[in-house]
C-alpha positions as CSV (number, residue, x, y, z in Angstrom):
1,X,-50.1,-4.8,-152.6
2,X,-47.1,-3.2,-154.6
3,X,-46.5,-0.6,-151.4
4,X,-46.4,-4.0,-149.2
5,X,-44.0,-5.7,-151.3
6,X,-42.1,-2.5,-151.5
7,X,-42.0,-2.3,-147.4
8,X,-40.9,-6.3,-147.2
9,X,-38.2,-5.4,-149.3
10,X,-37.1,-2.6,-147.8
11,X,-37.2,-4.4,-144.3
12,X,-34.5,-7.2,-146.0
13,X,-32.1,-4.7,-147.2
14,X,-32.4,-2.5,-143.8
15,X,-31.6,-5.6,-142.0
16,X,-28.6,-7.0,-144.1
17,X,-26.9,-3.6,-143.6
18,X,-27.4,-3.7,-139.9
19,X,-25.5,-7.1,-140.0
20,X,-22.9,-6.3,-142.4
21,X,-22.1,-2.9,-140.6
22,X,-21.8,-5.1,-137.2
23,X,-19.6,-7.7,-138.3
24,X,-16.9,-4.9,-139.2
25,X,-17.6,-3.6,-135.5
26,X,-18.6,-0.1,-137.0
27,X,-21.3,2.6,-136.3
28,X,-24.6,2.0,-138.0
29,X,-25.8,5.8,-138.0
30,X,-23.5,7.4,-140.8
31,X,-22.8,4.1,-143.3
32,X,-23.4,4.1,-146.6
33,X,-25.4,1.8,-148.0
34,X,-24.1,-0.3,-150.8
35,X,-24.6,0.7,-154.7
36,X,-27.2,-1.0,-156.9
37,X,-29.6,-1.2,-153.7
38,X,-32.7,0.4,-152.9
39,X,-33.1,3.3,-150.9
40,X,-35.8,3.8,-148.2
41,X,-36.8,7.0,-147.2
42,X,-35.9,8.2,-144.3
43,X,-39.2,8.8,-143.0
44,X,-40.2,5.4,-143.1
45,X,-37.8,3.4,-141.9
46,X,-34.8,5.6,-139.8
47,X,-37.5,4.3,-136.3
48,X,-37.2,0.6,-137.5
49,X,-33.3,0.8,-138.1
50,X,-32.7,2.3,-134.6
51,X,-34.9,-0.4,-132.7
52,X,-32.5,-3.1,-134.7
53,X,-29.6,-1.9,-134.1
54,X,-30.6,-1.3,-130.3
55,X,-30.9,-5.1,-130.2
56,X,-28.0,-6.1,-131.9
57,X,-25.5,-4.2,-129.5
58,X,-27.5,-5.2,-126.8
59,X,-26.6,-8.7,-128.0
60,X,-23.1,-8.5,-128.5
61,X,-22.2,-7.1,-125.0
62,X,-24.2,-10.3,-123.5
63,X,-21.8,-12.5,-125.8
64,X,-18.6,-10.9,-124.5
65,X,-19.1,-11.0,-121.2
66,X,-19.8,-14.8,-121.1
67,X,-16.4,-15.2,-122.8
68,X,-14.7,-13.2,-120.2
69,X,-16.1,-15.3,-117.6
70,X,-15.1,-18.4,-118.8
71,X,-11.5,-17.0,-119.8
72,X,-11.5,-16.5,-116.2
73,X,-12.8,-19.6,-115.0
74,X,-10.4,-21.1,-116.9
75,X,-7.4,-19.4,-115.3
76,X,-8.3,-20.2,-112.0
77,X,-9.1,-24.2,-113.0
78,X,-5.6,-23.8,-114.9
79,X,-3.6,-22.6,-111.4
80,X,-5.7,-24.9,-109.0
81,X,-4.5,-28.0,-111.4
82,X,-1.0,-26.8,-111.4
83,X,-0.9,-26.3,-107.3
84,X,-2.7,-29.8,-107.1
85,X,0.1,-31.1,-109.6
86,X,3.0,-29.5,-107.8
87,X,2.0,-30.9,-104.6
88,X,1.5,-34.4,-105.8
89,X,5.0,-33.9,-107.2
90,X,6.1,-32.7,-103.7
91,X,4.7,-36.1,-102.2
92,X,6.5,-38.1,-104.6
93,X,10.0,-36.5,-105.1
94,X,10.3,-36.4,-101.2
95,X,9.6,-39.7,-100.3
96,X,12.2,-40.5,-103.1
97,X,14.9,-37.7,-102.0
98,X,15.0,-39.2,-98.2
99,X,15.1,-42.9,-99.3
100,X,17.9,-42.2,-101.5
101,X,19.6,-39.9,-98.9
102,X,19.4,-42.8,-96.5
103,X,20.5,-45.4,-98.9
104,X,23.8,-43.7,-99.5
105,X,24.6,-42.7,-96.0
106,X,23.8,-46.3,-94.5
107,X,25.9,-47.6,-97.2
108,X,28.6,-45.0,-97.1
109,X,29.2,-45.5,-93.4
110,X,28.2,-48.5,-92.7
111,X,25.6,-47.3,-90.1
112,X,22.4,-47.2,-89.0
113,X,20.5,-44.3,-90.5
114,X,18.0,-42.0,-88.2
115,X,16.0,-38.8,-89.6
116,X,14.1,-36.9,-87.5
117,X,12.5,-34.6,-90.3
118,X,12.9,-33.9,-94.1
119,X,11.1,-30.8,-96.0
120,X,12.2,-30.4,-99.6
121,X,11.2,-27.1,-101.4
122,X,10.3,-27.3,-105.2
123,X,11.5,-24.2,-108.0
124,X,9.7,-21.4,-108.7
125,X,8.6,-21.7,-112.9
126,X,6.2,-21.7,-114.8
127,X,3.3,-24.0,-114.7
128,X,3.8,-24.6,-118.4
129,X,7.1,-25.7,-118.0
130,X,6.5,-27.4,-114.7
131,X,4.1,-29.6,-116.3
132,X,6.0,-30.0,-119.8
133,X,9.1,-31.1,-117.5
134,X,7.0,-33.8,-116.0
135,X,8.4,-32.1,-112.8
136,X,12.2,-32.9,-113.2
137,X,13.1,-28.9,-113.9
138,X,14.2,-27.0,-111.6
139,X,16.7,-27.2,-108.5
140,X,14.6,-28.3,-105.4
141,X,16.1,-27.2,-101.7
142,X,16.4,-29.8,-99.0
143,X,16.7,-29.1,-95.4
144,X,16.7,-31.6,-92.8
145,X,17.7,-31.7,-89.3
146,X,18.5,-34.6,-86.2
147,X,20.3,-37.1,-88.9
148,X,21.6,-39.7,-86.6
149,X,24.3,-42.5,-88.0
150,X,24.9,-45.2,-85.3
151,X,27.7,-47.4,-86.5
152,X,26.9,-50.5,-87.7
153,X,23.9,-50.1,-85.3
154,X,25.2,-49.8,-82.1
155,X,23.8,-48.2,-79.8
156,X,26.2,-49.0,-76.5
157,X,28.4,-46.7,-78.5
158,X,28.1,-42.4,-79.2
159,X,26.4,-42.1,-82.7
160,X,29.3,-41.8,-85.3
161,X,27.8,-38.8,-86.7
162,X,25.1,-36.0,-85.3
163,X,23.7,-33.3,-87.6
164,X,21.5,-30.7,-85.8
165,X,20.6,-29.7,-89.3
166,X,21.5,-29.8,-93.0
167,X,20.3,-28.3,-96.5
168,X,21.4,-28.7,-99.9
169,X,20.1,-28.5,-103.6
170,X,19.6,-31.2,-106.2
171,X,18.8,-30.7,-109.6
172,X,15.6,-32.8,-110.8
173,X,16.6,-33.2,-114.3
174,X,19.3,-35.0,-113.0
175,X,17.8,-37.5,-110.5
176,X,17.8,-40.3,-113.0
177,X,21.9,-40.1,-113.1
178,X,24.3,-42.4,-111.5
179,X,25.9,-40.7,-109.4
180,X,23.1,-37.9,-108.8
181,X,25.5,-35.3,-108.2
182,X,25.0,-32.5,-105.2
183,X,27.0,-29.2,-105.6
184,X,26.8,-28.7,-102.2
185,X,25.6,-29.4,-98.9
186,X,25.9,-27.0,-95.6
187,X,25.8,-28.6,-91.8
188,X,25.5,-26.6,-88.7
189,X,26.0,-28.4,-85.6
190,X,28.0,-31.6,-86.0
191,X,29.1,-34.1,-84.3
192,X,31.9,-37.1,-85.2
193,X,32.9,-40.1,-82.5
194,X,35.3,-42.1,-83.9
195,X,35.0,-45.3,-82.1
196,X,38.4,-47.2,-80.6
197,X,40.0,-49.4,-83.2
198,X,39.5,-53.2,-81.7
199,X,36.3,-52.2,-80.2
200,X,34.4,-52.8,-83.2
201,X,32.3,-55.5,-83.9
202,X,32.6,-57.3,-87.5
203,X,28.5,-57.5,-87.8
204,X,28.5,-57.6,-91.8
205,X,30.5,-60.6,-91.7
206,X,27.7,-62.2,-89.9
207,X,24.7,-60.4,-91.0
208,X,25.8,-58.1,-93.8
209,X,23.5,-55.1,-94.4
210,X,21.4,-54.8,-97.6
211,X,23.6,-53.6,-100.7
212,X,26.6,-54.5,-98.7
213,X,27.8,-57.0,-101.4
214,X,27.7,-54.7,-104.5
215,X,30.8,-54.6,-107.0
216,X,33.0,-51.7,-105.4
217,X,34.0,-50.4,-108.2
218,X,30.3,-49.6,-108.9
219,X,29.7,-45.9,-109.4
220,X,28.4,-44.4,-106.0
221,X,24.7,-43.3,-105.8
222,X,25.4,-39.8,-104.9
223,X,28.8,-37.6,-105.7
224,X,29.0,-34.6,-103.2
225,X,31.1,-31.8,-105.0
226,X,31.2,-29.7,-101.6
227,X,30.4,-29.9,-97.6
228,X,30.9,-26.7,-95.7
229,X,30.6,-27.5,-92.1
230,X,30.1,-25.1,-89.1
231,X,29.9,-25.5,-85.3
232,X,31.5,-29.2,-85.5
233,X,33.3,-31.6,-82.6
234,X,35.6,-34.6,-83.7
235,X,35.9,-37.0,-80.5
236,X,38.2,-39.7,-80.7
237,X,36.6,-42.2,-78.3
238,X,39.6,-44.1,-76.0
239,X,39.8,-48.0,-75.6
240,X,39.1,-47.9,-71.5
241,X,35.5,-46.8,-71.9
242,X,36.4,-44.9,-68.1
243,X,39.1,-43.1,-69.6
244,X,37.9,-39.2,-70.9
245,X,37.9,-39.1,-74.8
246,X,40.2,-36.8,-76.6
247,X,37.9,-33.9,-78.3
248,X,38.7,-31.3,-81.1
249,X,36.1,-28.3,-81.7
250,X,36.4,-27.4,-85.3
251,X,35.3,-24.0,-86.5
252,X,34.8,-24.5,-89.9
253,X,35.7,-27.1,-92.3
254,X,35.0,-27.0,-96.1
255,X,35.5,-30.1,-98.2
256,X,35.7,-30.5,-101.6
257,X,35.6,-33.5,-103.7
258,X,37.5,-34.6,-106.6
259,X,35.3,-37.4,-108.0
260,X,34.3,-40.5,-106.7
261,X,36.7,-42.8,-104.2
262,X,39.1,-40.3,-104.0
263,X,40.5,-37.9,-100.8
264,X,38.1,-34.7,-100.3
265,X,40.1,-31.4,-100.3
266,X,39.7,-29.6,-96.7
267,X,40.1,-25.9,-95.0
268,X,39.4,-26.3,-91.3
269,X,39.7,-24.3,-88.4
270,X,39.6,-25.8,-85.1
271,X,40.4,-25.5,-81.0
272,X,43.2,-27.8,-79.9
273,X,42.5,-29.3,-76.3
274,X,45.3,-29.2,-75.3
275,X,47.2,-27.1,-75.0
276,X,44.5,-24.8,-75.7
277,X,44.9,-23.0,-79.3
278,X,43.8,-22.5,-82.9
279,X,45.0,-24.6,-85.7
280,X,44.1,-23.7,-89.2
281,X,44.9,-26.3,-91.5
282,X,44.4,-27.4,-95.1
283,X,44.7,-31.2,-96.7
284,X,43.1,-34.4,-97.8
285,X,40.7,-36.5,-95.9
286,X,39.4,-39.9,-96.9
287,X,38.1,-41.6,-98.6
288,X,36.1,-43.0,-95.6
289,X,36.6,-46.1,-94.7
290,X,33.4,-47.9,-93.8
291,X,34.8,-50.8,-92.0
292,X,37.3,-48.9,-89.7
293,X,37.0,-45.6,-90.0
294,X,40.0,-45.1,-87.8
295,X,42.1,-46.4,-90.9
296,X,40.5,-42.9,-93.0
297,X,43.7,-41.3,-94.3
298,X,44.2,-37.8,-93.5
299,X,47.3,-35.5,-94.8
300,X,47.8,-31.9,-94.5
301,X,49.6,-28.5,-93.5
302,X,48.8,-26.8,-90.4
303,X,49.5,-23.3,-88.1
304,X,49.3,-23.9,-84.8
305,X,48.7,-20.4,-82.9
306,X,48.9,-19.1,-79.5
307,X,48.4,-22.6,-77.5
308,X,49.0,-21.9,-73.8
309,X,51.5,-24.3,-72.0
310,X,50.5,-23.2,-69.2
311,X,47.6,-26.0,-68.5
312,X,50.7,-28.5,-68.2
313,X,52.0,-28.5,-65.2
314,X,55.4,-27.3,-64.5
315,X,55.8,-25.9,-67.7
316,X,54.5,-22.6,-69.2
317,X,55.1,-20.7,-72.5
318,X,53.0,-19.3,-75.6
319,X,53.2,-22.2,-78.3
320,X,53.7,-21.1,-82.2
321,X,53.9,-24.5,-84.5
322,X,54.0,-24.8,-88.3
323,X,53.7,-28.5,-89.9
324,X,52.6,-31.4,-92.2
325,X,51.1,-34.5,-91.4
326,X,50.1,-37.8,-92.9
327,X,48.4,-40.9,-91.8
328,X,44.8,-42.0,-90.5
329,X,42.8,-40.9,-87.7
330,X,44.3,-43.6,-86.0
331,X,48.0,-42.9,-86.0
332,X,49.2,-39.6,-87.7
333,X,53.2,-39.0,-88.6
334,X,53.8,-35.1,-88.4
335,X,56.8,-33.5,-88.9
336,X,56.9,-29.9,-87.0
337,X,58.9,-26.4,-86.3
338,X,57.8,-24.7,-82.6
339,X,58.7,-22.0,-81.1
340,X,58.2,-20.4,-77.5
341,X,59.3,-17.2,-76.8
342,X,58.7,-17.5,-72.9
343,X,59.3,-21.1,-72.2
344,X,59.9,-21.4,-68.7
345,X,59.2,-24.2,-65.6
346,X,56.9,-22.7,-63.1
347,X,59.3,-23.9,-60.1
348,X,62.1,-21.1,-61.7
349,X,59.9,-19.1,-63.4
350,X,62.6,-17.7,-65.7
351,X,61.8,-17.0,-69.8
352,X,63.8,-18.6,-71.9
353,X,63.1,-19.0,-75.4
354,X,63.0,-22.6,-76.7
355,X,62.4,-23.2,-81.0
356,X,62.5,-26.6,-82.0
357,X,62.4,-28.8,-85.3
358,X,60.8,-33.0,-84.5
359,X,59.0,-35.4,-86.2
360,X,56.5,-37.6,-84.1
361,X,53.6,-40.4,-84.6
362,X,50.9,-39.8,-82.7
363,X,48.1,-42.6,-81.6
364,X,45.4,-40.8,-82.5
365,X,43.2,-43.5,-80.8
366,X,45.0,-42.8,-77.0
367,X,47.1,-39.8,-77.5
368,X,50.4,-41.8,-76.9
369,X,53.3,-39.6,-78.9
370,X,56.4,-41.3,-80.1
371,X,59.1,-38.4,-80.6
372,X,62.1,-39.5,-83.5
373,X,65.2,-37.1,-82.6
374,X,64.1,-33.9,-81.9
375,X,66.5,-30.9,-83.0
376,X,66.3,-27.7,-80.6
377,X,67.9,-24.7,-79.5
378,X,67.3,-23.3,-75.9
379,X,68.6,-19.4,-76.2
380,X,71.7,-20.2,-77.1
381,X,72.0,-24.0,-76.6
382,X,71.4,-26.3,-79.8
383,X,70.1,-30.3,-78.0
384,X,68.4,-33.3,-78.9
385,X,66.1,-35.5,-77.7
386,X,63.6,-38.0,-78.5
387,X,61.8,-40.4,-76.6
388,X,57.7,-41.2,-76.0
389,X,54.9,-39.8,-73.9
390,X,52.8,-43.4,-73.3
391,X,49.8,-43.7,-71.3
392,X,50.2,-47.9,-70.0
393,X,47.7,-50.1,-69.6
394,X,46.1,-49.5,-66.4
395,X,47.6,-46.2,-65.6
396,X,45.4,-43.1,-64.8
397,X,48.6,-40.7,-66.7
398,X,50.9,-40.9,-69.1
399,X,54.7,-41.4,-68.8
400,X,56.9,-39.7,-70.6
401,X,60.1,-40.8,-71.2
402,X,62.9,-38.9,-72.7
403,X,67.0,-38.9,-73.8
404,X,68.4,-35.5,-74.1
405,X,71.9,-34.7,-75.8
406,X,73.4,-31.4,-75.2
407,X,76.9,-31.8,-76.9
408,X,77.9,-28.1,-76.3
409,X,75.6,-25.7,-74.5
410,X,75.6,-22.8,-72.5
411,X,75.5,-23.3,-68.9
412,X,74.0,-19.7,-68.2
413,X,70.9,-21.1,-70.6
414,X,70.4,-24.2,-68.2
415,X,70.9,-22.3,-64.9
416,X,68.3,-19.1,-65.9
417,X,65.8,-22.0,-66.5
418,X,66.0,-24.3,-63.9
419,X,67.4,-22.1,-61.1
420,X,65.4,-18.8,-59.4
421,X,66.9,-15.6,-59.9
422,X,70.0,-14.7,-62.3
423,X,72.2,-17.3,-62.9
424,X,75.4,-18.0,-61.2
425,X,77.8,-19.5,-63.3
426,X,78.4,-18.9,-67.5
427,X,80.5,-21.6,-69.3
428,X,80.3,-24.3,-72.0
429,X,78.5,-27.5,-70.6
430,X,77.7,-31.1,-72.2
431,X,74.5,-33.3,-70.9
432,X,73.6,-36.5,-71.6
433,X,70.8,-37.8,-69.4
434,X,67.7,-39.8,-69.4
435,X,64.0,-37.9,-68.2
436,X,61.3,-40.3,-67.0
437,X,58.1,-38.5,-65.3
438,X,56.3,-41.2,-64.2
439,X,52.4,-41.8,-64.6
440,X,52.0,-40.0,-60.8
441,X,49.7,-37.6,-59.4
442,X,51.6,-34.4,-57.8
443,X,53.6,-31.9,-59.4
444,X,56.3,-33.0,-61.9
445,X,59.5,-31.7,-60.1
446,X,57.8,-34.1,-57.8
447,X,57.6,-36.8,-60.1
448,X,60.9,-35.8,-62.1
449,X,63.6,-38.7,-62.4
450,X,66.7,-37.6,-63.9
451,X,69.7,-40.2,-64.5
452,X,73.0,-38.8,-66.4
453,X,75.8,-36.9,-66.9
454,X,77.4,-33.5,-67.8
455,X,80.9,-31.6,-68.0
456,X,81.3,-27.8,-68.0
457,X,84.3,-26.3,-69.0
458,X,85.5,-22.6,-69.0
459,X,83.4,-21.7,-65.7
460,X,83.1,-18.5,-64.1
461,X,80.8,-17.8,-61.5
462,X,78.8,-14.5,-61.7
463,X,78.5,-13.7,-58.0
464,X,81.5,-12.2,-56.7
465,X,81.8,-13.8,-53.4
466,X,81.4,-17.3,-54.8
467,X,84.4,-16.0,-57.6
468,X,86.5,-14.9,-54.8
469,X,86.5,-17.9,-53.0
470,X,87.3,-19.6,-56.3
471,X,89.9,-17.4,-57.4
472,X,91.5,-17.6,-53.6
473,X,91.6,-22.1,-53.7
474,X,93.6,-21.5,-57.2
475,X,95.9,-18.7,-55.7
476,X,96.8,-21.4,-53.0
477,X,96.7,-24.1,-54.9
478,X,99.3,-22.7,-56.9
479,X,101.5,-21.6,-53.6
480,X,100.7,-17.8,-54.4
481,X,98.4,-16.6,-52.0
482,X,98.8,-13.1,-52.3
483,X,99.4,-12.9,-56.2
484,X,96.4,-10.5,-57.4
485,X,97.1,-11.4,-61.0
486,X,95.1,-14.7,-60.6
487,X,91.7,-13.5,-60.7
488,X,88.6,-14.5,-62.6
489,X,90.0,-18.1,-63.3
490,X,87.7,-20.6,-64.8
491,X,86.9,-23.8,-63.4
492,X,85.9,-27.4,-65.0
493,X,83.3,-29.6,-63.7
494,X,81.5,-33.1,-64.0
495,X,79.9,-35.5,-62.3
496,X,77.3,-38.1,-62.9
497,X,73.7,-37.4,-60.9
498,X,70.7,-38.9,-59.9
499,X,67.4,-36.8,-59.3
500,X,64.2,-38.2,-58.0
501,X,62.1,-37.0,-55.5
502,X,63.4,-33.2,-55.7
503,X,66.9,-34.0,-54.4
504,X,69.7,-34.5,-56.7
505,X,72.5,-37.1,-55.8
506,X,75.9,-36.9,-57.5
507,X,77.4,-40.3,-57.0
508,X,80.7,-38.2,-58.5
509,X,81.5,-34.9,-58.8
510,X,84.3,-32.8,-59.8
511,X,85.7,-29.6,-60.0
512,X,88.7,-28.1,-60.7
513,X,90.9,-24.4,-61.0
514,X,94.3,-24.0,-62.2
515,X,96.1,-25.1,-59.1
516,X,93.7,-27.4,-57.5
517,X,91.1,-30.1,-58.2
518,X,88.0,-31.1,-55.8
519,X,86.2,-34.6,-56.1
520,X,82.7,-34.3,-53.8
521,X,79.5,-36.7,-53.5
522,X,76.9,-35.4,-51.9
523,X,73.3,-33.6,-52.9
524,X,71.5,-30.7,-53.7
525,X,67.6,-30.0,-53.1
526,X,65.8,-28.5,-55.8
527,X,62.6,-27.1,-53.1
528,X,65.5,-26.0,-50.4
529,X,68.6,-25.3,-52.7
530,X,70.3,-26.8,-50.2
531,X,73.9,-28.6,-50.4
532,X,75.4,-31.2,-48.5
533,X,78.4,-32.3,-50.1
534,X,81.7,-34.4,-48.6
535,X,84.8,-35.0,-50.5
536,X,88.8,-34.4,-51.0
537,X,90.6,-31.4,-52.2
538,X,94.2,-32.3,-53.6
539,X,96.2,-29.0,-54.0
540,X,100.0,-28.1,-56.0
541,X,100.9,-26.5,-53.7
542,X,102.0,-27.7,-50.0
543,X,100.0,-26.9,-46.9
544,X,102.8,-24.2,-46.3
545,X,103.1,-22.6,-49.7
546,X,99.1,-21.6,-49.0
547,X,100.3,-19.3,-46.6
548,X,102.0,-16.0,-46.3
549,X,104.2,-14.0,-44.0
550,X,105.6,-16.0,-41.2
551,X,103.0,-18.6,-41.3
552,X,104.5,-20.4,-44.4
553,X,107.5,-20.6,-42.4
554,X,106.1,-21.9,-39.2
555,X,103.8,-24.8,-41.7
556,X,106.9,-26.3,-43.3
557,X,107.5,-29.2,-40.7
558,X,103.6,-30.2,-41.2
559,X,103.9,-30.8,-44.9
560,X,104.6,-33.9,-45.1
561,X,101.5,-35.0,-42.7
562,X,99.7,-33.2,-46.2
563,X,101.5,-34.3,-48.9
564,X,100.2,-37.3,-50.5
565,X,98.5,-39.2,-53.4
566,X,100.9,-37.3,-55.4
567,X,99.2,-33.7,-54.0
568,X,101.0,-31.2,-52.4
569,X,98.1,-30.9,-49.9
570,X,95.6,-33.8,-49.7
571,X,92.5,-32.4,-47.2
572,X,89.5,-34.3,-46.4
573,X,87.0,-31.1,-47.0
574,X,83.2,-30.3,-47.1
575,X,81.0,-27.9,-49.0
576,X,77.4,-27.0,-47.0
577,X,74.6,-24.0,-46.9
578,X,73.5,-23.0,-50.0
579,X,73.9,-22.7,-54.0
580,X,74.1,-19.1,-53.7
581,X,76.0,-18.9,-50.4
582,X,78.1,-22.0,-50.4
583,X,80.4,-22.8,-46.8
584,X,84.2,-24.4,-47.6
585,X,85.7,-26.5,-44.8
586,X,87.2,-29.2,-43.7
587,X,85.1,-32.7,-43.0
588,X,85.3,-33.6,-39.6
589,X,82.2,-36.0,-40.0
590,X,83.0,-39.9,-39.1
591,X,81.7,-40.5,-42.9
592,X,84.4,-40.1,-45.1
593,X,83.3,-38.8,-48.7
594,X,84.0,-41.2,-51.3
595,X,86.9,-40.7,-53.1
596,X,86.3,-40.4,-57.0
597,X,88.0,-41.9,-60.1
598,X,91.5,-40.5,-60.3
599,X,91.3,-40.2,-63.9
600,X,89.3,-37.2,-63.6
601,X,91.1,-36.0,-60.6
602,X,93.9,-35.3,-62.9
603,X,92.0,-34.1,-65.9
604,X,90.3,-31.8,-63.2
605,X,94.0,-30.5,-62.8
């Protein structure tokens, strides 16, 4: 009985080692066993102790395996709830992103609002914080594509705006803000149809949209800080539905904004129509009018580049324009400095270079330019004009109308631009006429109508026959035939003209040299370069003083036949063939030319 108790008791202490050496995660072979307790031999209890502590590892590697399996379980419940709450967040914020997006574009523009399809994308963080945030941290992306505004729902019109597709990023902590503000939002593929001004119905007078009504000094919904814009077309849609609208294809345009209700800052680059060329320009656009958005005020600087003249016809040149601009889409006041290096008219097809300086207003609705004085220099003759280019009611073109003032210009300028080949007079000339091209079909020397006047003083002709026979009529007229010494003289000329349908009538021309004065009427053919004219010549000098040797002798007894209207000689004379080879003689025709003011006969002489 004492060796049984003895064994119990041995069995206690064996065990409560076993479990205190586990708890401290130790070995159980070479522990020592706590003073003041009993020792067991080793012979009677080392088998006992090894089965124990067989169990007891056994046991523990059981335990920690079922907590690595529900640590893992756990995990993967943890993720599935978080993709589970991220889509239901998805479902909701989108929803609330596209009605929001459509509330501020139908109220913006006053349109109809289409989307074809939305997709928003939600951050990448944490699930923690994803959960923590309720969802509203973060910076979700938004793409969309087809958006569609049709103004004020009309659909006999072009939509006012077509986006082929959009993104841009909103912040989600910020969704609860007035206005929700958008750093930025890109476009590619846009287009703009801004619809005639009168053609638009006032439909939210009768049955105004939802919202329409709000205070508008309200705080807009949504505050766009930036729009870059690529692949865009602004058409200007014209009043005659029949007539073709006036396009623009725009490059890039980035806008910026400064706050609410105030003009967006712009960079653009787009195509001009015509004449074909790039503009680059930079400005202030808006804010957009809703009602008419023709009345949008727009206001800028622009560089106009390489625009080719040649898709006018008669005209051609390489076009180089600097300027500002203010105004609406509707009418725009620009102010401008051009140059052309090779302005020419295709009919001459002599360079010239023409720079000029003008202010216009331009209908940007129709296209109809009104031009205030325009101050320019042709090589080296300094002009003004001004005038309109109008397209009528009911015409298929436009008329232009123009005055022209050349005060004191060089005739050799005039001639290399209107004439073929070299000019073939120089002097000083003054112009004042009126240009009208009429709203015709055809070519515009065609069309051309030209109504004025013009004096040239201290003319030479360049061709030497032409000179010669110039320099001869003032040797005569002065009764010195054979006098050498008079050469090169220079001539004065005027007249008053009429052009229209390529032939040029002078109702009065004159022309004079030291000596002797001409006054013609007649015309000149711009396609044949042709010249008919019939006149008088009145002369110093008397019919016999024109000759030499024994001729201005055997003349004397004829002079007074000549001499009269205070002349010398007065001949009946006329001037036919051609501007470069002109024939002098007398007019034997039955139609007597008309003879001009006297006034200028004498300041001729």
């Amino acid at each position: 009985m004492r060796e049984q108790a003895a064994f119990q008791k041995s069995r206690v202490q064996v065990r409560a080692e076993v479990i205190e050496i586990s708890g401290h995660g130790g070995s159980t072979m070479h522990r020592k066993i706590h003073k003041g307790r009993r020792k067991v031999s080793d012979d009677s209890s080392r088998p006992l102790r090894h089965a124990i502590i067989a169990v007891a590892a056994d046991r523990m590697q059981r335990t920690k395996k079922a907590w690595l399996i529900g640590l893992g379980l756990l995990s993967a419940a943890t993720i599935l709830a978080v993709a589970v709450i991220a889509r239901v967040a998805a479902s909701r914020f989108e929803p609330y992103i596209r009605q929001q997006a459509i509330a501020y574009l139908q109220k913006r523009f006053d349109s109809e609002v289409e989307l074809s399809a939305l997709h928003i994308s939600l951050p990448k963080i944490s699930p923690l914080r994803f959960i923590l945030s309720a969802g509203r941290s973060g910076v979700a992306r938004v793409e969309g594509a087809n958006l569609v505004l049709r103004y004020k729902g009309r659909h006999d019109l072009p939509p006012l705006f077509w986006v082929k597709h959009f993104r841009f990023e909103v912040d989600l902590g910020k969704l609860s803000e007035t206005p929700k503000p958008v750093p930025l939002v890109a476009i590619n593929g846009l287009e703009i149809h801004v619809p005639p001004k009168g053609d638009r119905p006032q439909i939210n007078k009768v049955n105004p949209s939802p919202g329409m009504d709000e205070d508008a000094n309200r705080k807009p919904a949504v505050l766009i800080q930036k729009v870059v814009i690529t692949d865009a077309e602004l058409v200007i849609l014209p009043s005659d539905s029949s007539k073709v609208p006036l396009r623009f294809d725009l490059h890039r345009i980035q806008l910026s904004s400064e706050g609410a209700a105030k003009p967006m800052q712009y960079d653009a680059a787009l195509t001009n129509p015509k004449p074909p060329g790039e503009i680059l320009s930079k400005g202030t656009f808006g804010p957009w009018v809703a009602g008419e958005p023709g009345d949008t005020p727009l206001a800028g600087n622009y560089v106009f580049r390489n625009a080719d003249l040649g898709v006018f016809s008669g005209i051609a040149g390489t076009l180089h324009s600097t300027g500002k601009f203010d105004g609406t889409l509707d009418s725009i006041q620009a102010s401008d400095q051009a140059t052309v290096q090779d302005f020419r008219l295709k009919m001459a097809g002599n360079a010239v270079p023409l720079s000029t300086r003008f202010e216009v207003l331009v209908d940007g609705t129709n296209g109809n330019t009104v031009l205030k004085p325009v101050q320019a220099r042709l090589g080296r003759t300094s002009f003004t004009t001004s005038g309109s280019i109008i397209k009528h009611t009911g015409d298929a073109r436009r008329s232009i109308a123009l005055d022209v003032h050349i005060p004191q210009g060089n005739l050799a300028d005039l001639l290399r631009l209107t004439t073929k080949g070299a000019p073939f007079m120089e002097g000083q000339v003054r112009l004042d006429t009126k240009i009208e091209i009429p709203p015709l079909t055809g070519k515009v020397k065609e069309k051309l109508i030209l109504v004025g006047q013009f004096e040239v003083s201290g003319g030479r002709f360049l061709r030497s026959t032409i000179q010669n026979q110039i320099d001869n009529l003032s040797r005569k007229g002065q009764g010195a035939p054979g006098d050498q010494e008079i050469d090169q003289v220079v001539s004065y000329m005027a007249g008053e003209f009429h052009l229209e349908n390529e032939a040029m009538t002078f109702r009065e021309l004159s022309f004079g040299v030291p000596g002797a004065s001409i006054q013609l009427a007649g015309t000149y053919g711009l396609d044949s370069n042709l010249i008919d004219f019939h006149g008088i010549l009145r002369l110093q000098a008397k019919v016999s003083q024109t000759m030499k040797g024994w001729k201005r002798w055997a003349l004397r007894p004829i002079d007074p036949f000549f001499s009269k209207r205070g002349a010398g000689t007065f001949l009946r004379i006329a001037v036919t063939g051609s501007a470069a080879h002109p024939k002098f003689g007398l007019d034997h025709s039955d139609e007597k030319g008309k003879v001009p003011d006297r006034k200028r006969a004498e300041r001729a002489e």
